[in-house]
N, C-alpha and C positions, 0 to 999 in steps of 0.2 A: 873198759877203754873204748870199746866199738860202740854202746850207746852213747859217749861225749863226744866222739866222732859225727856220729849220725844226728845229733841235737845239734851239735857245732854248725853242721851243713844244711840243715832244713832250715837253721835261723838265716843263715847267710842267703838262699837261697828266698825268703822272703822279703827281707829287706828292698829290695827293690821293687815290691808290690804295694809296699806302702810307702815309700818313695811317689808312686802314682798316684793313688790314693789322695795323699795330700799336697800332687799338684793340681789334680780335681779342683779341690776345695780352694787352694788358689786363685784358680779360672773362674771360678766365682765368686767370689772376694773381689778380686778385681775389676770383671764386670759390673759387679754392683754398686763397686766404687766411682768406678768411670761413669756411672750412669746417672747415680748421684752429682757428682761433681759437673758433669756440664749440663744441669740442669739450668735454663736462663732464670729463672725465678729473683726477682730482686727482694724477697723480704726480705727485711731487719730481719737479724736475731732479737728471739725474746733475751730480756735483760734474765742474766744470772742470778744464781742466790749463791754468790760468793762472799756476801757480806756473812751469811751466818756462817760459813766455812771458817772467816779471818776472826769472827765472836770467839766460835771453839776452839780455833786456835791463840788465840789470845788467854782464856781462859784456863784451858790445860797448861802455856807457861805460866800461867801467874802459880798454879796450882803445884807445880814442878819444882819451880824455886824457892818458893813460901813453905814448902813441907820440909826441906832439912834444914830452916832457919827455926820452923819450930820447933822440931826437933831437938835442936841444941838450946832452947831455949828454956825448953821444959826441962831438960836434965839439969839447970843449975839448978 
């Protein structure tokens, strides 16, 4: 029972050190974000390749709903 005690209290006692820790990481995250973001720079965006994203998505439904029509088609 006094070692669940003393594991109980070492965890609690650290938790707030990674608490800090990952308001670090924050601080940085954020400046890097800020620093990004008001960058004046006007280029375009390069154009996406979200066209092949909506192909494979298109392709997996066709693929999705066509397998338990054959399915059932094959058992007659």
């Amino acid at each position: 029972m006094r070692q669940l005690l003393l594991a109980l209290a070492l965890l609690l006692t650290t938790l707030p050190a990674t608490a800090c820790l990952n308001d670090r990481q924050v601080l940085i995250a954020e400046n890097e974000f800020k620093s990004s973001y008001l960058k004046k720079d006007n280029e375009p965006a390069p154009p996406s390749r979200s066209m092949v994203g909506w192909i494979a998505l298109g392709a997996g439904s066709a693929l999705l709903f066509a397998t338990p029509l054959l399915l059932m088609k094959s058992k007659r």
